[in-house]
Short mmCIF file of the C-alpha atoms (twelve columns), coordinates in Angstrom:
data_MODEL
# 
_entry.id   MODEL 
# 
loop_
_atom_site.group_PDB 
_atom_site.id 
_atom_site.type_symbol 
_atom_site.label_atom_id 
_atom_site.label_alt_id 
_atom_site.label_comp_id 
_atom_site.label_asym_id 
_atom_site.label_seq_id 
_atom_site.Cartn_x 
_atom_site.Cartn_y 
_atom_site.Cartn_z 
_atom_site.pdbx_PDB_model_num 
ATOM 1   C CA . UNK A 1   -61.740 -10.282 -33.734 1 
ATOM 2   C CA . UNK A 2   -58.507 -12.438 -33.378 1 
ATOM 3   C CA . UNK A 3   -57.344 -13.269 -29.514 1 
ATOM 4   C CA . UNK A 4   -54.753 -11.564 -28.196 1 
ATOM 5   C CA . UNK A 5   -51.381 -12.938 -28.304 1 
ATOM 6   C CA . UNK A 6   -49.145 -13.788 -25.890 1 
ATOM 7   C CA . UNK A 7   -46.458 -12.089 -24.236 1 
ATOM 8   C CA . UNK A 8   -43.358 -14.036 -26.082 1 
ATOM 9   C CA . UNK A 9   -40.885 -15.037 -23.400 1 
ATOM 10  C CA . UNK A 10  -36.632 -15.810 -24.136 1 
ATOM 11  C CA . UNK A 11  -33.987 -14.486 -22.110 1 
ATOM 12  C CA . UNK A 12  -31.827 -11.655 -23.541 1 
ATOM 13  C CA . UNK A 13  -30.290 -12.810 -26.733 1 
ATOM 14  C CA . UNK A 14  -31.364 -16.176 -26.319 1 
ATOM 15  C CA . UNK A 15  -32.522 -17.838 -30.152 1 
ATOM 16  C CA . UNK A 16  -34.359 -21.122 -30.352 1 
ATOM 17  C CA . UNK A 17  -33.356 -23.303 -33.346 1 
ATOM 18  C CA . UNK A 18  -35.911 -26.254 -34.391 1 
ATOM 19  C CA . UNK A 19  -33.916 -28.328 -36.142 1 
ATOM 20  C CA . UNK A 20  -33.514 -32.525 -36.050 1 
ATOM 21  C CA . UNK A 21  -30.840 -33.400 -33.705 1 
ATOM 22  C CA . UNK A 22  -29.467 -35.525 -36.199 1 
ATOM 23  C CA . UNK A 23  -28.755 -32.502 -38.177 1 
ATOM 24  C CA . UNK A 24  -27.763 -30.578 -35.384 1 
ATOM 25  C CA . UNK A 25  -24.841 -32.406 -33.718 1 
ATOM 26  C CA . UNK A 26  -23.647 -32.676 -37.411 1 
ATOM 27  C CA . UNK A 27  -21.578 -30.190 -40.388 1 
ATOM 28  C CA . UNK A 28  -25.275 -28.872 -40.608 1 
ATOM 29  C CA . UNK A 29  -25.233 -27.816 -37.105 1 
ATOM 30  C CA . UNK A 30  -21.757 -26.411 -37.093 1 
ATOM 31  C CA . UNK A 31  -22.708 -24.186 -40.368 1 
ATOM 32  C CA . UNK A 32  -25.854 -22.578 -38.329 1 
ATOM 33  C CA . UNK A 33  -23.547 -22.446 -35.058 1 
ATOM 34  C CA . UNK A 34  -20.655 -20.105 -37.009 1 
ATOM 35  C CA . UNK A 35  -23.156 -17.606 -37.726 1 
ATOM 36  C CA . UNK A 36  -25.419 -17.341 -34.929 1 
ATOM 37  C CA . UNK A 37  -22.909 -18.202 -32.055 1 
ATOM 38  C CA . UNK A 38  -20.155 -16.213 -33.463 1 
ATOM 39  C CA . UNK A 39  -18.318 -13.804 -31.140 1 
ATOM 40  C CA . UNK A 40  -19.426 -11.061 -29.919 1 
ATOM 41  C CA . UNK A 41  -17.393 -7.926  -31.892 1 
ATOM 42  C CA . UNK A 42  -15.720 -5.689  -28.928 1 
ATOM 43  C CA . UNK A 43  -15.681 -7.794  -25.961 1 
ATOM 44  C CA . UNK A 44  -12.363 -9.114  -25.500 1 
ATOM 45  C CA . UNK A 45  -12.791 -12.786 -24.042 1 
ATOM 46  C CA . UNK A 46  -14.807 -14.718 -26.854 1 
ATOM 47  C CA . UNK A 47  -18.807 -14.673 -25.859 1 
ATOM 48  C CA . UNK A 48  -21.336 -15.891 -28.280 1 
ATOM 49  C CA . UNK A 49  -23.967 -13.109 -30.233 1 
ATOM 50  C CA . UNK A 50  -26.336 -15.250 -29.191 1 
ATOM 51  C CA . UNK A 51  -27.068 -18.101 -26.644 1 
ATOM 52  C CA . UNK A 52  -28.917 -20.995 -28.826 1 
ATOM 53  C CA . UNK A 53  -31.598 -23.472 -27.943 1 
ATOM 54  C CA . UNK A 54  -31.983 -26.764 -29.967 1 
ATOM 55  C CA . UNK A 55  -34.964 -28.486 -29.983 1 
ATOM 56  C CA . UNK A 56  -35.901 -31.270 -32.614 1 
ATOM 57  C CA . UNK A 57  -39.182 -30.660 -33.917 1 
ATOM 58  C CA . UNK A 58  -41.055 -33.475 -32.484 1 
ATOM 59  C CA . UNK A 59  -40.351 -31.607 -28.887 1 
ATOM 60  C CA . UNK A 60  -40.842 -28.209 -30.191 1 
ATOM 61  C CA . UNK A 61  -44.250 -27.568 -27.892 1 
ATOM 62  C CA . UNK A 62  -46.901 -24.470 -27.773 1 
ATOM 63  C CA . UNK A 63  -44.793 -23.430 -24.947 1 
ATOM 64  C CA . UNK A 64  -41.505 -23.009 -27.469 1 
ATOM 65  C CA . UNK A 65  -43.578 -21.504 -29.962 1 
ATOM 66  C CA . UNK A 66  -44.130 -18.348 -28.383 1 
ATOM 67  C CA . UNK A 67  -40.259 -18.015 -27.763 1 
ATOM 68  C CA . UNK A 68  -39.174 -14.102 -28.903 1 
ATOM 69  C CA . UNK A 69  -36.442 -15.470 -32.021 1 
ATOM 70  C CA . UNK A 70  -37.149 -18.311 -33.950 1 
ATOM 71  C CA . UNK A 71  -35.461 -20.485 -36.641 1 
ATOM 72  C CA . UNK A 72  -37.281 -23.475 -37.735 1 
ATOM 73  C CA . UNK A 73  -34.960 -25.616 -40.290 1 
ATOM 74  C CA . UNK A 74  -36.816 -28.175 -42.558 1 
ATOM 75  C CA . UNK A 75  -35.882 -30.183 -45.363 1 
ATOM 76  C CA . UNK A 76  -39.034 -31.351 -47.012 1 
ATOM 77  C CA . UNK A 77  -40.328 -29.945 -51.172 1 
ATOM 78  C CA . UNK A 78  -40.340 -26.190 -50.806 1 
ATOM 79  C CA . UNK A 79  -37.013 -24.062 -51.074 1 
ATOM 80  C CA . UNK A 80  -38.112 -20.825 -49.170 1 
ATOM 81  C CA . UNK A 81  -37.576 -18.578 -46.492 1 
ATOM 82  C CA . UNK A 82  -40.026 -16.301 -44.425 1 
ATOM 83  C CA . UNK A 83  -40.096 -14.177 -41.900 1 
ATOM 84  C CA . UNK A 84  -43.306 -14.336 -39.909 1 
ATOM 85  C CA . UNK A 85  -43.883 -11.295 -37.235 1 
ATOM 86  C CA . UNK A 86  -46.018 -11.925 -34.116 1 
ATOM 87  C CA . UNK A 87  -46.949 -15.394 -35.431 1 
ATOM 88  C CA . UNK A 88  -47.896 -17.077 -32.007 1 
ATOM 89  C CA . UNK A 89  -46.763 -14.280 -29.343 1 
ATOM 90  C CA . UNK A 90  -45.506 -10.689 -29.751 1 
ATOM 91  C CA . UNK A 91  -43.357 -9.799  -30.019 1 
ATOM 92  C CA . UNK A 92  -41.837 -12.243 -32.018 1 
ATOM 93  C CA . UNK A 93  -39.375 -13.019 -34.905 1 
ATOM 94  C CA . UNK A 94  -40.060 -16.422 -36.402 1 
ATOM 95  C CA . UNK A 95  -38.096 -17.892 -39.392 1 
ATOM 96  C CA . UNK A 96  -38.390 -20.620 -41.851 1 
ATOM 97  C CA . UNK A 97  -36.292 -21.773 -43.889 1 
ATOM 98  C CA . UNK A 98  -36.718 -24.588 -46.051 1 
ATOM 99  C CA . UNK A 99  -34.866 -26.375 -48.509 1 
ATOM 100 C CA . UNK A 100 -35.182 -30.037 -50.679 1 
ATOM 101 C CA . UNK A 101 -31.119 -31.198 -49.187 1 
ATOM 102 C CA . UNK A 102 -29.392 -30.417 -45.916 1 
ATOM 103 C CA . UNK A 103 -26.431 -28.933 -48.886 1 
ATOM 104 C CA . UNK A 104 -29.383 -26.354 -49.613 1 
ATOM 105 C CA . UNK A 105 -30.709 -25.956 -46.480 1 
ATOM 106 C CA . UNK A 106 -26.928 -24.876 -45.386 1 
ATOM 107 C CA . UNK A 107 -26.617 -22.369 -48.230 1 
ATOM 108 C CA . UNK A 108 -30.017 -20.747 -48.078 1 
ATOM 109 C CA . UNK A 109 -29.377 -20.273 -44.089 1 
ATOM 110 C CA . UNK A 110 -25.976 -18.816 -45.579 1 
ATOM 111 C CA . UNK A 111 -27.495 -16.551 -47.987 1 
ATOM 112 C CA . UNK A 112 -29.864 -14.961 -45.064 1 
ATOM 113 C CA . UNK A 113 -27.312 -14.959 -42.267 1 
ATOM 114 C CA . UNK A 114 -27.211 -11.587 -41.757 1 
ATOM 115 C CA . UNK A 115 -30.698 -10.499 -42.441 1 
ATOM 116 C CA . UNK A 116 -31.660 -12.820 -39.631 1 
ATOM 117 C CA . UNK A 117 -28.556 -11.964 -37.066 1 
ATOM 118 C CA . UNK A 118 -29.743 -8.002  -38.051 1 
ATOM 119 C CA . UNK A 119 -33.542 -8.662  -37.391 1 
ATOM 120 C CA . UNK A 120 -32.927 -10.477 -33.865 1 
ATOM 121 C CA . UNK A 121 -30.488 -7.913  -32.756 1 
ATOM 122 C CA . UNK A 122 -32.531 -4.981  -33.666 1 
ATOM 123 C CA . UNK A 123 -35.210 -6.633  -31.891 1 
ATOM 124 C CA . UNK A 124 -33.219 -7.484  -28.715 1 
ATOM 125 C CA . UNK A 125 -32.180 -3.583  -28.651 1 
ATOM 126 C CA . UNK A 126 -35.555 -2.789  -29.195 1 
ATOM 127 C CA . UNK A 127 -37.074 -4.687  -26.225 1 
ATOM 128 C CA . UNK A 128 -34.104 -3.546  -23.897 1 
ATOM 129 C CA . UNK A 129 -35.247 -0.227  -24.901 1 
ATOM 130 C CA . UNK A 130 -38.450 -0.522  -23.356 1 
ATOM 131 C CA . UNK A 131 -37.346 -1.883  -20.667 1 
ATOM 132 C CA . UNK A 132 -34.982 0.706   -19.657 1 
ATOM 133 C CA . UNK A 133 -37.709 3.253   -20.189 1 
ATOM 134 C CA . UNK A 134 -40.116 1.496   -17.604 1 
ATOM 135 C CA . UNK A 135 -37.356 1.654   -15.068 1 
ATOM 136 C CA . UNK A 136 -36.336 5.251   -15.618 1 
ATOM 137 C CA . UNK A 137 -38.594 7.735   -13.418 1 
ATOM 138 C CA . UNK A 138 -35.245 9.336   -12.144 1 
ATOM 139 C CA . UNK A 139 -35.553 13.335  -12.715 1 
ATOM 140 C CA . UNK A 140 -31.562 13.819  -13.622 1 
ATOM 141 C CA . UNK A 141 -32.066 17.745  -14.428 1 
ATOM 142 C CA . UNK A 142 -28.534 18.097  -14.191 1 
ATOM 143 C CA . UNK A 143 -28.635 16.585  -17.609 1 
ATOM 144 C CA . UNK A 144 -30.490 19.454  -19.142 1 
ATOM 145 C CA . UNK A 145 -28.452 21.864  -17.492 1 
ATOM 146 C CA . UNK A 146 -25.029 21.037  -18.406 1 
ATOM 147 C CA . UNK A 147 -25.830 19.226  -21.844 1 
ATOM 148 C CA . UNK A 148 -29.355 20.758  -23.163 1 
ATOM 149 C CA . UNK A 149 -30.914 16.922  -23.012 1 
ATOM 150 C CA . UNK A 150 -32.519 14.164  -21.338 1 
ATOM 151 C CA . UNK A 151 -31.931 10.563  -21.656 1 
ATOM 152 C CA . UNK A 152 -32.883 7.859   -19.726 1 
ATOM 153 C CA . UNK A 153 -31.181 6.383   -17.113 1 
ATOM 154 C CA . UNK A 154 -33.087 3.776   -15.017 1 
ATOM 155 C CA . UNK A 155 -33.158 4.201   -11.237 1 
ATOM 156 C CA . UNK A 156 -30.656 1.601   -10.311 1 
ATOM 157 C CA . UNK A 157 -28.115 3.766   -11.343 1 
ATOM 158 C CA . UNK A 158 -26.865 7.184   -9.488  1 
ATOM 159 C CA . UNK A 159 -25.193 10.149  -9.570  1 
ATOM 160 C CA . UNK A 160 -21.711 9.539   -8.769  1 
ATOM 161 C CA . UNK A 161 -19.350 12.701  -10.271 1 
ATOM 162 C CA . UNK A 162 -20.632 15.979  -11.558 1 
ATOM 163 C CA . UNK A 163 -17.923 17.930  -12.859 1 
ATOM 164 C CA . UNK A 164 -18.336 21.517  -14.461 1 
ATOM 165 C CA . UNK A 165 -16.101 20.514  -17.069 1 
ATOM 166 C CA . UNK A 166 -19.125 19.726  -17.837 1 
ATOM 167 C CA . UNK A 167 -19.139 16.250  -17.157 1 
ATOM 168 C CA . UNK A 168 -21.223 13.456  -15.964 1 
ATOM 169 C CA . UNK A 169 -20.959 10.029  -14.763 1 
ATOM 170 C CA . UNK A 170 -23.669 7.761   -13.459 1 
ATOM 171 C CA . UNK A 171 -22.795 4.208   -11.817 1 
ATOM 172 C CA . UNK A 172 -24.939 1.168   -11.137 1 
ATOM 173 C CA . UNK A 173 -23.394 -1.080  -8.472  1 
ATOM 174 C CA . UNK A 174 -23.365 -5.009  -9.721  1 
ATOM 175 C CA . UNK A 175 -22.381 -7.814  -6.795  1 
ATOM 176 C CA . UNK A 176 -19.122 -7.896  -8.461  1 
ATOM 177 C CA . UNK A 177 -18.413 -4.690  -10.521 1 
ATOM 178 C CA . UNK A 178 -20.124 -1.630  -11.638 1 
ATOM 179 C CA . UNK A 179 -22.074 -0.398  -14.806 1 
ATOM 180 C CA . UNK A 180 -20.926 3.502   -16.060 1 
ATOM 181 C CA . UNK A 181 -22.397 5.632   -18.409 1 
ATOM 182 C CA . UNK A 182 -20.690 8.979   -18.805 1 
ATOM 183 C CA . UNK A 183 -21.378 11.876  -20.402 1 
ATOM 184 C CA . UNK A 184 -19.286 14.897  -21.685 1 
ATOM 185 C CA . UNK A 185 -18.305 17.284  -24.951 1 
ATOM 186 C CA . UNK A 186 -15.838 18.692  -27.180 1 
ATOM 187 C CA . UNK A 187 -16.433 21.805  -29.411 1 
ATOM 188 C CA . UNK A 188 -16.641 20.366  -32.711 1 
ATOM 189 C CA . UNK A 189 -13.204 22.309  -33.867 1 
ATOM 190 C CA . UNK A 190 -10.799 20.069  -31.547 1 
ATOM 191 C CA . UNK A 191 -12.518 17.515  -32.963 1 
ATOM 192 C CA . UNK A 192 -12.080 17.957  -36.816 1 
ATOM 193 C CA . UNK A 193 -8.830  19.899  -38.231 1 
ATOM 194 C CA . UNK A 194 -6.262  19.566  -39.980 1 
ATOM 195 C CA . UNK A 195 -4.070  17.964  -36.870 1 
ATOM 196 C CA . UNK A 196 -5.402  14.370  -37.330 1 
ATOM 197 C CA . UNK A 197 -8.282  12.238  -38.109 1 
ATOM 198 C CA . UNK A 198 -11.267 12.512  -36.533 1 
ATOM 199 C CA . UNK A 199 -10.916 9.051   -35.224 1 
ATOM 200 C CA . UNK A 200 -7.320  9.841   -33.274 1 
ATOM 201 C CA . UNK A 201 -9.094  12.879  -31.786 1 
ATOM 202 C CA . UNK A 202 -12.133 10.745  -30.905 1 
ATOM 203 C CA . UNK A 203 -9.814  8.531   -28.922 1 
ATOM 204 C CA . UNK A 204 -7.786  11.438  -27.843 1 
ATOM 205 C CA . UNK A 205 -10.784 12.831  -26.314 1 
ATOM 206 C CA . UNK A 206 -11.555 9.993   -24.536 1 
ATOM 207 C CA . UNK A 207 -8.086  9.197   -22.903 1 
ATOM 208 C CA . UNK A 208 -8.269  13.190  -21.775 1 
ATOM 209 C CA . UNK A 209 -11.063 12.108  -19.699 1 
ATOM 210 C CA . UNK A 210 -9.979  8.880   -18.248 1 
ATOM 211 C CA . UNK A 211 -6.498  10.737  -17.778 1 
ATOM 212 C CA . UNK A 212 -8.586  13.600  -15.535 1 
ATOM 213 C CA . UNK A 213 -11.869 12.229  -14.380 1 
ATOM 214 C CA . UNK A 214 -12.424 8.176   -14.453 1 
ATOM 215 C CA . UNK A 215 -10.395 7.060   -11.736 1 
ATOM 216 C CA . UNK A 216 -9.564  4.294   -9.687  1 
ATOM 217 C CA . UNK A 217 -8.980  4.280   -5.567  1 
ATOM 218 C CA . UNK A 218 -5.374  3.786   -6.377  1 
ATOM 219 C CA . UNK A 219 -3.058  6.657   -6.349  1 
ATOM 220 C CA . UNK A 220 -2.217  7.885   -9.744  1 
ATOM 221 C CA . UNK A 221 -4.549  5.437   -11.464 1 
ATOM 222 C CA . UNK A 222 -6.461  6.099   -14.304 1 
ATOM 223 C CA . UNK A 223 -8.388  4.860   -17.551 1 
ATOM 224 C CA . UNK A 224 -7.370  5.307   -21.212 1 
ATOM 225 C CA . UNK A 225 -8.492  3.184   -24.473 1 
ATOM 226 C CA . UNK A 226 -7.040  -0.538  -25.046 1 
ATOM 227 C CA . UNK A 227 -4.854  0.140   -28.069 1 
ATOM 228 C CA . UNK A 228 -3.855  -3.719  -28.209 1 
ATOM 229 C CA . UNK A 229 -7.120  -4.330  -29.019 1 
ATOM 230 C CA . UNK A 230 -8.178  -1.316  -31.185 1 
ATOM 231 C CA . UNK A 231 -11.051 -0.215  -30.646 1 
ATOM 232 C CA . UNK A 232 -13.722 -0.117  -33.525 1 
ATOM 233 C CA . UNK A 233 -15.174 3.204   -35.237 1 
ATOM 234 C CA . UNK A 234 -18.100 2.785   -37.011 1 
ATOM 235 C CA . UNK A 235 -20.279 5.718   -38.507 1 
ATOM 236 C CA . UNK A 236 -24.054 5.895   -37.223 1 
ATOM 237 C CA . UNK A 237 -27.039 8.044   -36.933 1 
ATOM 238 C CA . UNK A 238 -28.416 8.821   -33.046 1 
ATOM 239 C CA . UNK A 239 -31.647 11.028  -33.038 1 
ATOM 240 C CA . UNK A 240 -31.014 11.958  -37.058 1 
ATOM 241 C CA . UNK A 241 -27.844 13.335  -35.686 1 
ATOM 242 C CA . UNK A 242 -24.368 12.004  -37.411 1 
ATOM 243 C CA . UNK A 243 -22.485 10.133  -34.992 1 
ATOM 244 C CA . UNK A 244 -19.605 7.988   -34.484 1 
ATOM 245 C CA . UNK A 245 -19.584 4.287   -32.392 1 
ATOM 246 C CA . UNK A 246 -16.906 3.704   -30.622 1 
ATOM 247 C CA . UNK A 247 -16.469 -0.124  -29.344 1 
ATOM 248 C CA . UNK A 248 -13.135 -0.738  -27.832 1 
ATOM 249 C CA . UNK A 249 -11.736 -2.078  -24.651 1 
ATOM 250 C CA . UNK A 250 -10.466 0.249   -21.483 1 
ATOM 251 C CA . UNK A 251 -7.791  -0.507  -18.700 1 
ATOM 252 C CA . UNK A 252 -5.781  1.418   -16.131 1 
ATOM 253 C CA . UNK A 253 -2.403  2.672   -16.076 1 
ATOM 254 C CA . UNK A 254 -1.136  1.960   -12.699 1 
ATOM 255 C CA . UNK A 255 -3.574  -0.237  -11.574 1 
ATOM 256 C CA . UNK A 256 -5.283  -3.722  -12.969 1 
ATOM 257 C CA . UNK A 257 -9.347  -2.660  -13.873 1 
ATOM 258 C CA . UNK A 258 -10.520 -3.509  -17.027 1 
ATOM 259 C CA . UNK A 259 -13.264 -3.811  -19.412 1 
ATOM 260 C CA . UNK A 260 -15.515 -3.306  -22.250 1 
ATOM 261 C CA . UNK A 261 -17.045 -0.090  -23.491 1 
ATOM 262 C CA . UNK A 262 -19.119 1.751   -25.879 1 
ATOM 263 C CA . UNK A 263 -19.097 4.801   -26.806 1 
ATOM 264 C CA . UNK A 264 -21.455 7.382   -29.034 1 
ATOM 265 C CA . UNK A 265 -20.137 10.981  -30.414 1 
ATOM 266 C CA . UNK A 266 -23.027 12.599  -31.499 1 
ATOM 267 C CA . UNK A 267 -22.269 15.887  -34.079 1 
ATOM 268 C CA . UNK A 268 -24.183 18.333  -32.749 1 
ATOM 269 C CA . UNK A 269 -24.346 21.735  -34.920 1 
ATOM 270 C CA . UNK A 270 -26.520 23.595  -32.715 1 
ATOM 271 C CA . UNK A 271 -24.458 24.052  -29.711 1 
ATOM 272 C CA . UNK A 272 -20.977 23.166  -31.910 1 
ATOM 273 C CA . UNK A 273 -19.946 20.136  -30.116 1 
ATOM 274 C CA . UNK A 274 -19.402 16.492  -29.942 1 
ATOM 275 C CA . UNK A 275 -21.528 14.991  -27.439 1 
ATOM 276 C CA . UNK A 276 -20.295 12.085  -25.743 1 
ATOM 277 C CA . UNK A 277 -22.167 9.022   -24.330 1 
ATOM 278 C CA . UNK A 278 -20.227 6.465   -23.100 1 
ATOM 279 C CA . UNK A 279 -21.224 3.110   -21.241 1 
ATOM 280 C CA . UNK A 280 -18.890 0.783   -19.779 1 
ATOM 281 C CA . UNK A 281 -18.138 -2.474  -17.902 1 
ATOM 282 C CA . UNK A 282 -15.950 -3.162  -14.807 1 
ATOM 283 C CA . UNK A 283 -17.190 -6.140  -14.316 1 
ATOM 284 C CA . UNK A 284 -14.814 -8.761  -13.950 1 
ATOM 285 C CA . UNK A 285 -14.240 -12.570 -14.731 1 
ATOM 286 C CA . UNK A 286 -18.500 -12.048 -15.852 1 
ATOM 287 C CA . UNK A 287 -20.303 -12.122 -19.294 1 
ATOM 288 C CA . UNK A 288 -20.597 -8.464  -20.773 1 
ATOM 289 C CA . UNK A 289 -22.568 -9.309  -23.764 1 
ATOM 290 C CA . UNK A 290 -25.847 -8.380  -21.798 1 
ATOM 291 C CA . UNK A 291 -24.589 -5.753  -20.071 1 
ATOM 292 C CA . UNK A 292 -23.233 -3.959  -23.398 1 
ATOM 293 C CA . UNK A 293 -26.812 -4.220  -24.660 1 
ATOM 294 C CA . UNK A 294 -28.347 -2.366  -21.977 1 
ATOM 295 C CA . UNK A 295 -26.098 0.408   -21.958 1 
ATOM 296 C CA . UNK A 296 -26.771 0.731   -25.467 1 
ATOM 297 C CA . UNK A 297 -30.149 1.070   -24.842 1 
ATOM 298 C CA . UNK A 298 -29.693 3.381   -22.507 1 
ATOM 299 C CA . UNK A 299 -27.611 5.292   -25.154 1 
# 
């Protein structure tokens, strides 16, 4: 019977790349560094996907190798590239890539960019998941009772508006900001006719609840959808239902709050509505990238 494996260990998003430092202070560095440091999509000042760790293989210890994500860059005969699951510590994501020239090395790395960005993200959601679940022992039956569900919502956050609209909104209190997820619907048929796309109504739907129920202490103030910054509407599937992401930007009219937020309309046929999730960042002059992932997870 094989021992058991470690726990792996990495913060949140966090990717260690084995790689000579030769090669990584170099145009060999700078090729790996576009792809797996690129921006984050949605967040408005410029944070990496991920936050990398270089080590040169003659320092990369048993301690590294139990690290959650993984790429280990070699030049030597072999032109391949493997992912290994759970190889030292699970869970774990562990990739090789190997090539006979740094010129190859780059393009294989190129070729596989976004299998390996997909993979670690998917991963990172995954474990963010679990975590939110272990902190969740909240009863929120005002959840099943206004929208037939039940998500989890972990206990640092609480109930701050209940609205029969129906609406919801749950806030977790940060030293210098707040976390929100909200929650509301629209009957499917304000949603898609023959008076717009389903996008504009998406957003339209949105601003009508900034507009009546996310406010700020100032008089008058309220929330509506960055439309410098447009937001980004993506099709997906929550719970085998067909939904739409929303990933945008919020601010205030008449007032200076703003943020980041994300935002799932679920199509829901059974009780002929669009049900709205919605997590987002006030959070000022701080990293969001982190913060976006757990109210995904949440979502």
């Amino acid at each position: 019977v094989e021992g058991k494996l470690n726990t792996s260990f990495g913060n949140r998003n966090e990717v260690v790349v084995v790689m000579d430092d030769s090669l990584w202070i170099g145009a060999t560095g700078d090729s790996i560094r576009a792809k797996l440091a690129k921006p984050t999509i949605g967040i408005a000042d410029e944070e990496p996907i991920f936050d990398l760790v270089q080590l040169d293989p003659k320092i990369f210890s048993t301690r590294a190798k139990n690290a959650r994500n993984i790429v280990l860059f070699s030049t030597q005969t072999a032109h391949e590239f493997i992912l290994e699951k759970s190889l030292n510590a699970s869970p774990q994501n562990f990739f090789f890539v190997r090539a006979k020239t740094n010129n190859d090395l780059v393009k294989l790395f190129n070729k596989n960019a976004d299998s390996i960005i997909s993979v670690f993200k998917t991963s990172e959601l995954n474990e963010e998941m679990h975590e939110m679940v272990r902190t969740s022992t909240q009863d929120l039956s005002e959840l099943k009772d206004f929208f037939g569900c039940t998500v989890k919502i972990p206990n640092a956050y609480h109930l701050q508006v209940e609205n029969e609209f129906p609406f919801l909104w749950y806030q977790k209190d940060l030293s210098s900001g707040n976390l929100n997820i909200v929650m509301y619907e629209f009957p499917i048929s304000e949603i898609e006719n023959n008076k717009g796309s389903i996008e504009h109504h998406l957003i339209q739907a949105r601003d009508y609840i900034g507009r009546e129920f996310i406010k700020t202490a100032k008089d008058s103030a309220y929330t509506i959808t960055n439309q410098l910054l447009p937001p980004l509407i993506t099709k997906q599937k929550v719970q085998n239902l067909p939904a739409y992401q929303i990933l945008g930007n919020w601010n205030t009219v008449n007032d200076f709050l703003k943020g980041t937020f994300v935002c799932y309309a679920i199509r829901d046929d059974y009780y002929k509505r669009y049900l709205f999730i919605e997590g987002y960042i006030n959070n000022p002059f701080k990293n969001k990238r982190d913060q976006l992932l757990e109210l995904e997870a949440i979502i």
